[in-house]
Backbone atoms as SQL, in Angstrom:
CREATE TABLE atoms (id INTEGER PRIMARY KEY, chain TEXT, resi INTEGER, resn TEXT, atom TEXT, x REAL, y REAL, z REAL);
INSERT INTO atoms VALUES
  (1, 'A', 1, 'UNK', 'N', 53.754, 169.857, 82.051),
  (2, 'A', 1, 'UNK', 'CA', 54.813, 170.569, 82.720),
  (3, 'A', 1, 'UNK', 'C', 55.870, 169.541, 83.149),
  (4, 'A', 2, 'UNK', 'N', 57.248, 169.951, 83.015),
  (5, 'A', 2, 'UNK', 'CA', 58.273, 169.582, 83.217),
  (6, 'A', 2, 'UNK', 'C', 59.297, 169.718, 84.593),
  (7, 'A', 3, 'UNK', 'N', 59.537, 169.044, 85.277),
  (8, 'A', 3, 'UNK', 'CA', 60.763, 169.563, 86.599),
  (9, 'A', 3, 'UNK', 'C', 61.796, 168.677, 86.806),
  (10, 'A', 4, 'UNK', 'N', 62.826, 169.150, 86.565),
  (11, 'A', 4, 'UNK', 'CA', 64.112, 168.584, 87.174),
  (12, 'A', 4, 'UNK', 'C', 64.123, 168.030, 88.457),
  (13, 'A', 5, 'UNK', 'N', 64.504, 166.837, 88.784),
  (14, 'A', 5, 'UNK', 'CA', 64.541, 166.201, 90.068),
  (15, 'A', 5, 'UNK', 'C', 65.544, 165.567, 90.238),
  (16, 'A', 6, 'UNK', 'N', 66.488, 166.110, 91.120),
  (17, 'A', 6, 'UNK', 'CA', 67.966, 165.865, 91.376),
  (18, 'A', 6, 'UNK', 'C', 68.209, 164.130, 92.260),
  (19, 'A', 7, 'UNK', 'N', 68.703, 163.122, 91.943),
  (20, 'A', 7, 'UNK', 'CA', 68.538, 162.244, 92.989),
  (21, 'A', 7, 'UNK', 'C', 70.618, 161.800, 93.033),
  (22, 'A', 8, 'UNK', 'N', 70.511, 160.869, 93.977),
  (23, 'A', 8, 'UNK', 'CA', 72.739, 160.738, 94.080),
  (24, 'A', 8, 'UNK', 'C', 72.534, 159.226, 93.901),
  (25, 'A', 9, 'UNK', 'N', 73.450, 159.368, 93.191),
  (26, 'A', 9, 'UNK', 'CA', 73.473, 157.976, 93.368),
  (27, 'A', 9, 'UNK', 'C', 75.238, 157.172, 93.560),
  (28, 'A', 10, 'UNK', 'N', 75.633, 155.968, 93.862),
  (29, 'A', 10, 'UNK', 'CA', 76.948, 155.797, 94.281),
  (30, 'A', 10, 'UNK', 'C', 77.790, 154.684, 93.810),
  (31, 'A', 11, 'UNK', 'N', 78.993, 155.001, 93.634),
  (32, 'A', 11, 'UNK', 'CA', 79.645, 153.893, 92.555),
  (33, 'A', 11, 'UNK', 'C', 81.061, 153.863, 92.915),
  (34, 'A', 12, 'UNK', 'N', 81.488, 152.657, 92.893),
  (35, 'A', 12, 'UNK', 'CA', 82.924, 152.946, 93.299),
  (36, 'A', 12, 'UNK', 'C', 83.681, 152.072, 92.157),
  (37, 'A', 13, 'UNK', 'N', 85.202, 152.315, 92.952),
  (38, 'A', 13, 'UNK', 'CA', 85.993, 152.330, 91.790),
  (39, 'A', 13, 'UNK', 'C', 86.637, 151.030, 91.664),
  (40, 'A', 14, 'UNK', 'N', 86.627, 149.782, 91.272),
  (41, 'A', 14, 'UNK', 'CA', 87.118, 148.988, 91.036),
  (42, 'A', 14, 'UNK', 'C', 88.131, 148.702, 89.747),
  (43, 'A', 15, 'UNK', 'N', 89.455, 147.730, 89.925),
  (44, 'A', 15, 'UNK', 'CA', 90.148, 147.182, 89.142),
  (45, 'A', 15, 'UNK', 'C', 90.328, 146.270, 88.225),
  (46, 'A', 16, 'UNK', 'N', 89.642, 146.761, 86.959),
  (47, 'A', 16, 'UNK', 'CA', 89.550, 145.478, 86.043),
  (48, 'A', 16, 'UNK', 'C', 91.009, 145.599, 84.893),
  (49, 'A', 17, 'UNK', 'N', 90.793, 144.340, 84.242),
  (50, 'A', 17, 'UNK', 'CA', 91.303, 144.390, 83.509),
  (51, 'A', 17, 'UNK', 'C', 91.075, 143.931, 81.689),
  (52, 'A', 18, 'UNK', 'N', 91.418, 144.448, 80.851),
  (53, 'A', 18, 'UNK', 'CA', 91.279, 144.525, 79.735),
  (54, 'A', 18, 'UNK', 'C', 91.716, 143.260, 79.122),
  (55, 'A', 19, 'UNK', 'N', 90.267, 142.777, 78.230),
  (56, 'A', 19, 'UNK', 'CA', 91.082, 140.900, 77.974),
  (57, 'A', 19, 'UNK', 'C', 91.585, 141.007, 76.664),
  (58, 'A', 20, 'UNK', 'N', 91.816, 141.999, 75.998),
  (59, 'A', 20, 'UNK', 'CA', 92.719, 141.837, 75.013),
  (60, 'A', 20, 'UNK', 'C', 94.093, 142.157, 74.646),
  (61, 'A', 21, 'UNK', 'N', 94.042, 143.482, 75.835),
  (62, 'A', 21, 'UNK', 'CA', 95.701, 143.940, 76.346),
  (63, 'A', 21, 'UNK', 'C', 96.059, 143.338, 77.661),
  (64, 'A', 22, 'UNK', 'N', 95.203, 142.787, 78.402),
  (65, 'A', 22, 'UNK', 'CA', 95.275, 142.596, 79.778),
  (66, 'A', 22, 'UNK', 'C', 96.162, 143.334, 80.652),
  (67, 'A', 23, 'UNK', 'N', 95.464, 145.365, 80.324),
  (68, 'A', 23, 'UNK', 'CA', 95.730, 145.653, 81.062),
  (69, 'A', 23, 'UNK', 'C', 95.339, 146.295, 81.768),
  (70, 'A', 24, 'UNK', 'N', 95.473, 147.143, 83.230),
  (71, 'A', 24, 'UNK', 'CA', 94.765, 146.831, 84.194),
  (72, 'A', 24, 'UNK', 'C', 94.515, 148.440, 84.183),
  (73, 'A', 25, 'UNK', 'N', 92.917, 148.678, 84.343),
  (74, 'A', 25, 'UNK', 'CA', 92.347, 149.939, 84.710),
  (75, 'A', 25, 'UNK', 'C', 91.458, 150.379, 85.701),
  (76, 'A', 26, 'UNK', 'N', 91.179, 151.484, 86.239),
  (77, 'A', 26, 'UNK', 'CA', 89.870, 151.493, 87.361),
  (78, 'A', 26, 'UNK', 'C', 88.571, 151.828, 86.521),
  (79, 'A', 27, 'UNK', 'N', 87.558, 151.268, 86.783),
  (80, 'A', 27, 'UNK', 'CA', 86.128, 151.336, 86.574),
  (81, 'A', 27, 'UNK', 'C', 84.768, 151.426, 87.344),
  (82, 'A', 28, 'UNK', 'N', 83.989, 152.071, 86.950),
  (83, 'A', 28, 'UNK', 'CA', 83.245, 152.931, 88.088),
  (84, 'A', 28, 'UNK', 'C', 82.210, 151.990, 87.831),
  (85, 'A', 29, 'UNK', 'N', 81.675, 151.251, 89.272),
  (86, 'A', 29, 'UNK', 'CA', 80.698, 150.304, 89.029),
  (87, 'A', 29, 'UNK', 'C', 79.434, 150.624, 90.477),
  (88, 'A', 30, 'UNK', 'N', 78.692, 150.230, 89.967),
  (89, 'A', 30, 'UNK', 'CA', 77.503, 149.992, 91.293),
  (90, 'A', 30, 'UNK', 'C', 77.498, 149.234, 92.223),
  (91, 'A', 31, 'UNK', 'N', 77.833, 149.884, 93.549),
  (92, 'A', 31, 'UNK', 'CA', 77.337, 149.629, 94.473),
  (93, 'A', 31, 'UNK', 'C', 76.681, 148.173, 95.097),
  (94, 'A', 32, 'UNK', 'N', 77.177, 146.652, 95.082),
  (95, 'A', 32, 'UNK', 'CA', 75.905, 146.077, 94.964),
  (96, 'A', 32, 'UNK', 'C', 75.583, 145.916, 96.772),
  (97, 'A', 33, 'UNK', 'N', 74.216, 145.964, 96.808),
  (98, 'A', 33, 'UNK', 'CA', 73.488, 145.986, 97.887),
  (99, 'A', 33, 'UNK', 'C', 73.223, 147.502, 98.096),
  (100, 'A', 34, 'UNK', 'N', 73.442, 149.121, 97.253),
  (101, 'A', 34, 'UNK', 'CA', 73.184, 149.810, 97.736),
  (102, 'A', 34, 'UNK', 'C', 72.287, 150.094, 97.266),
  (103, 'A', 35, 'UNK', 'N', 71.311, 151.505, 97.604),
  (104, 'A', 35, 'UNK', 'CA', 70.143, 151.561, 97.033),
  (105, 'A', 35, 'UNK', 'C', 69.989, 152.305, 95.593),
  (106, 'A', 36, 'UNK', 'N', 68.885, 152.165, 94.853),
  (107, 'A', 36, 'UNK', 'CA', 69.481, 152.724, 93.595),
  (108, 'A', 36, 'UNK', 'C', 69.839, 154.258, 93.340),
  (109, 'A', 37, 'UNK', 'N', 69.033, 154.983, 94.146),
  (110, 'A', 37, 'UNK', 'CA', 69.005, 156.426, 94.442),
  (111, 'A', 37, 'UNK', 'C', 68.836, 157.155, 95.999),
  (112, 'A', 38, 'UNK', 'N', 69.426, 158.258, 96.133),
  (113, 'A', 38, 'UNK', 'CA', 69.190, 158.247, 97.256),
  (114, 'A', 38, 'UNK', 'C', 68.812, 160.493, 97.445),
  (115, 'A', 39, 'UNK', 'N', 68.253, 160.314, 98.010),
  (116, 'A', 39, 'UNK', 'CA', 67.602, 161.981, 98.091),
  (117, 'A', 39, 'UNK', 'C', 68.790, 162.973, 97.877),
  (118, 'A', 40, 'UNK', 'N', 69.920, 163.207, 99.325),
  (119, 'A', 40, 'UNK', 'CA', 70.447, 163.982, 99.722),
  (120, 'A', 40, 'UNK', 'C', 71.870, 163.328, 99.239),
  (121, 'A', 41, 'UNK', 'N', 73.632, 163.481, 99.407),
  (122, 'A', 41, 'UNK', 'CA', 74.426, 163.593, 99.088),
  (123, 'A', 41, 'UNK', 'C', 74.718, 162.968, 100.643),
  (124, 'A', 42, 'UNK', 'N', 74.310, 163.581, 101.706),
  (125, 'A', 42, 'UNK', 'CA', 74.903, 163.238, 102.483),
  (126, 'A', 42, 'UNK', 'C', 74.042, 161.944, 103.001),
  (127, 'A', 43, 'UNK', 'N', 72.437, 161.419, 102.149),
  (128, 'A', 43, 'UNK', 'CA', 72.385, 160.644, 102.476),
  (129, 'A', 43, 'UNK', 'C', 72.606, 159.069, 102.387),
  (130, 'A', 44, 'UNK', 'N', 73.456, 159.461, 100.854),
  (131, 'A', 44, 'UNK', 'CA', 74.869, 158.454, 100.103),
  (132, 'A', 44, 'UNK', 'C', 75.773, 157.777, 101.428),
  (133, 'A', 45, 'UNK', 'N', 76.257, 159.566, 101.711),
  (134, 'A', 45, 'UNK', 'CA', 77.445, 159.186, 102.314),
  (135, 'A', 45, 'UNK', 'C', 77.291, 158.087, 103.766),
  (136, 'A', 46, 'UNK', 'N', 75.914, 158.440, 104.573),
  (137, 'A', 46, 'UNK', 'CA', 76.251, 158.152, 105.470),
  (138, 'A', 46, 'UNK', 'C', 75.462, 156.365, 105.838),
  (139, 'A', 47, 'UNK', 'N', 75.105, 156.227, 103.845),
  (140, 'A', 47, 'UNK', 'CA', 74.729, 154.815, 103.751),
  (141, 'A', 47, 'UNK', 'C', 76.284, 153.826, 103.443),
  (142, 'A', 48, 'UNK', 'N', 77.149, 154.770, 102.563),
  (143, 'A', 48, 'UNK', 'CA', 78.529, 154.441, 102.964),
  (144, 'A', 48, 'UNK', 'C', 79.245, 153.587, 103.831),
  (145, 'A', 49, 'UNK', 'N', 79.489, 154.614, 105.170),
  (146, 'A', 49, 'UNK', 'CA', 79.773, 154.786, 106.199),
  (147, 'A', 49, 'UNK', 'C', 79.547, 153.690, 107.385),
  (148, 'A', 50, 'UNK', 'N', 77.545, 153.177, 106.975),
  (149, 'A', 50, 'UNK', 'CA', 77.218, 151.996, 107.986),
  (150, 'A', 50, 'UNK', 'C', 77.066, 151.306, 107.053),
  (151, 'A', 51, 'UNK', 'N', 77.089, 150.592, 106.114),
  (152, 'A', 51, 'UNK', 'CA', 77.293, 149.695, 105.444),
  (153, 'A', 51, 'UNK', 'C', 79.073, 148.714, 104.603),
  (154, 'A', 52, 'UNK', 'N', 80.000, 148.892, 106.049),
  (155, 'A', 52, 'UNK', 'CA', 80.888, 148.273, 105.578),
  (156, 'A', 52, 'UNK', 'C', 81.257, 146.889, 105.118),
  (157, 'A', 53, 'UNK', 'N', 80.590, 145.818, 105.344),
  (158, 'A', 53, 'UNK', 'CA', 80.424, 145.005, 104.579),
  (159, 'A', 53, 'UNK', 'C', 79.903, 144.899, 102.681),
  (160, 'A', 54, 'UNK', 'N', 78.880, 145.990, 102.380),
  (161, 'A', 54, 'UNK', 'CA', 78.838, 146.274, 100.997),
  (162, 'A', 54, 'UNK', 'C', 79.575, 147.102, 100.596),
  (163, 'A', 55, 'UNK', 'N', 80.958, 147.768, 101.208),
  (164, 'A', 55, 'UNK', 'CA', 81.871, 148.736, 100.675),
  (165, 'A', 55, 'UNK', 'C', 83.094, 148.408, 100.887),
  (166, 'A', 56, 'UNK', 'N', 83.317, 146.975, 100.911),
  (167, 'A', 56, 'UNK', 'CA', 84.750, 146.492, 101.615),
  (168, 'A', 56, 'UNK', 'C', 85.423, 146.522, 99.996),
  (169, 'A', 57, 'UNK', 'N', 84.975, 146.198, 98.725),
  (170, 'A', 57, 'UNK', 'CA', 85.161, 146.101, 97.367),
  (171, 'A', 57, 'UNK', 'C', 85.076, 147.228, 96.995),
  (172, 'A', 58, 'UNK', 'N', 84.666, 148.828, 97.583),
  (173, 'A', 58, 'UNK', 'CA', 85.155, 149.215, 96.707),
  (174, 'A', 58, 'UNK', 'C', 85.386, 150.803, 97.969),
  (175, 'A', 59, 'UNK', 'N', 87.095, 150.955, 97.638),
  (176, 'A', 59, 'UNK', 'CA', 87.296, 151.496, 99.460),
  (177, 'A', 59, 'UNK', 'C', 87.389, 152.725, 98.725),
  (178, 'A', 60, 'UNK', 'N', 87.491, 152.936, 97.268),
  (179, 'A', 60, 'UNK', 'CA', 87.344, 154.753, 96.666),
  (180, 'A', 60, 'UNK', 'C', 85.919, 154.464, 96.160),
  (181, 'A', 61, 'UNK', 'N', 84.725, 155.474, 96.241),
  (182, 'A', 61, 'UNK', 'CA', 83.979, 155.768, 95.966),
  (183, 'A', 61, 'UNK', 'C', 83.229, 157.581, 95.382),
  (184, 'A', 62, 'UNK', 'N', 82.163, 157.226, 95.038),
  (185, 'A', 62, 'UNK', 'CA', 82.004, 158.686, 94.475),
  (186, 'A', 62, 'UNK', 'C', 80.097, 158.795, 94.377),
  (187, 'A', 63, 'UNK', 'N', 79.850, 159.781, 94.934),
  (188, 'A', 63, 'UNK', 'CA', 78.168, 160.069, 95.056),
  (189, 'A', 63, 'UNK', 'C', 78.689, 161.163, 93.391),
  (190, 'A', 64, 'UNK', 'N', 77.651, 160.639, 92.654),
  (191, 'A', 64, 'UNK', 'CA', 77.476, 161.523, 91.561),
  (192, 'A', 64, 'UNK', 'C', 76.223, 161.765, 91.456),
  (193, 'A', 65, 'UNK', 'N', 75.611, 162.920, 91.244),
  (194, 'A', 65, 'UNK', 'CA', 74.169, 163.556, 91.147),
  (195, 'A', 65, 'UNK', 'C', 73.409, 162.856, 89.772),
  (196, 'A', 66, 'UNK', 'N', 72.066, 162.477, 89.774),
  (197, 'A', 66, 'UNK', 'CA', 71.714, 161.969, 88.602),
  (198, 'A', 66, 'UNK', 'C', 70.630, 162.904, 88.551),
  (199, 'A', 67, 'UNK', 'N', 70.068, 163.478, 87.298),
  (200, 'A', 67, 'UNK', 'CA', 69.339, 164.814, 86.873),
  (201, 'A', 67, 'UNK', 'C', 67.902, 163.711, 86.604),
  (202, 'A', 68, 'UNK', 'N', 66.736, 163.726, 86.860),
  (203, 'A', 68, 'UNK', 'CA', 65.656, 162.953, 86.136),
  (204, 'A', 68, 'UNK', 'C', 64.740, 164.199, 85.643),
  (205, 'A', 69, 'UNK', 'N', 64.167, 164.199, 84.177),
  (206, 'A', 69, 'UNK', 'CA', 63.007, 164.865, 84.298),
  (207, 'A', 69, 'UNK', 'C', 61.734, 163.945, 84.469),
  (208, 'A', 70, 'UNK', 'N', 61.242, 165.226, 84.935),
  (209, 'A', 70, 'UNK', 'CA', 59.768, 164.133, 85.831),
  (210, 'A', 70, 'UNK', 'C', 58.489, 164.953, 85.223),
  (211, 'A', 71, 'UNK', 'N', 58.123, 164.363, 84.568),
  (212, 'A', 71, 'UNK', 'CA', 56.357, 164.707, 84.380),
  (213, 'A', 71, 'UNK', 'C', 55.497, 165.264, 85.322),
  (214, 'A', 72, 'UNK', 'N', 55.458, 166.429, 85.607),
  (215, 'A', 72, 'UNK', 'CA', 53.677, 166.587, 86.500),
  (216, 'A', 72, 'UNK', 'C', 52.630, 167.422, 86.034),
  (217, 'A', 73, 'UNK', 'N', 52.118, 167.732, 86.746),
  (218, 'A', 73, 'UNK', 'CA', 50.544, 167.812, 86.358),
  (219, 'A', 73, 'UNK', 'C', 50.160, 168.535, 87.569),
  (220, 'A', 74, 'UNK', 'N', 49.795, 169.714, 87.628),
  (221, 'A', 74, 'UNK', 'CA', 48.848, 170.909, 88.354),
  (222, 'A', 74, 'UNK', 'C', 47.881, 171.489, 87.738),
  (223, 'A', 75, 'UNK', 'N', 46.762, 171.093, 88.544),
  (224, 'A', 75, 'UNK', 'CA', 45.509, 171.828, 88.159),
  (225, 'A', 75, 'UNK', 'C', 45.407, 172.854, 87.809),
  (226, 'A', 76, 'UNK', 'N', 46.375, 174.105, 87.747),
  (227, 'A', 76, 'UNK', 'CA', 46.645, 175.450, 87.251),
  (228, 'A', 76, 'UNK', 'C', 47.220, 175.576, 85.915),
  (229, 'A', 77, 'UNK', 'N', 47.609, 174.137, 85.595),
  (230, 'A', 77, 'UNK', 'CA', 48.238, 174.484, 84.099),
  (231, 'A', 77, 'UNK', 'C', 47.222, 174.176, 83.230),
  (232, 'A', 78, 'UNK', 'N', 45.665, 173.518, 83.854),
  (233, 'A', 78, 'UNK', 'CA', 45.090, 173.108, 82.389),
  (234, 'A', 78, 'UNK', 'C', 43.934, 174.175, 82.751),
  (235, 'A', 79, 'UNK', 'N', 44.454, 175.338, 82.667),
  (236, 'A', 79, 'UNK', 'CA', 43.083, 176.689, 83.225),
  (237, 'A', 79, 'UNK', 'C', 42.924, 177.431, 81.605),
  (238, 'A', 80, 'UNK', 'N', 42.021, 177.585, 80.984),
  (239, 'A', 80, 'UNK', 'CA', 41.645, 177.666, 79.969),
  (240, 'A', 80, 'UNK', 'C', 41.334, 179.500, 79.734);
């Protein structure tokens, strides 16, 4: 058996630039120091929020939902 398990995870938007046109675009990167996933949406936000030293680099950000399927196993599915 199969279940969808919703987790957020957070990335902000930094300014790079392109080394063959050198020119300059935003790119959605990770977080560093944040955690890799986080349960709730708001519990992104409000790692955000007290963590301004790991968010000084990137002052637009974005919680995007990540979908996992997850394997389990209930004793009711192997009933013969």
């Amino acid at each position: 058996m199969y279940r969808i398990v919703t987790k957020y995870t957070l990335v902000g938007y930094r300014t790079e630039t392109d080394p063959a046109t050198h020119t300059p675009h935003m790119a959605l990167k990770p977080v560093p120091g944040a955690p890799h996933d986080f349960e709730t949406e708001q519990a992104a936000l409000d790692w955000a929020l007290g963590n301004h030293d790991d968010m000084r680099h990137h002052r637009e950000f974005v919680v995007l939902p990540v979908h996992h399927m997850v394997l389990t196993w209930r004793p009711d599915d192997t009933a013969a």
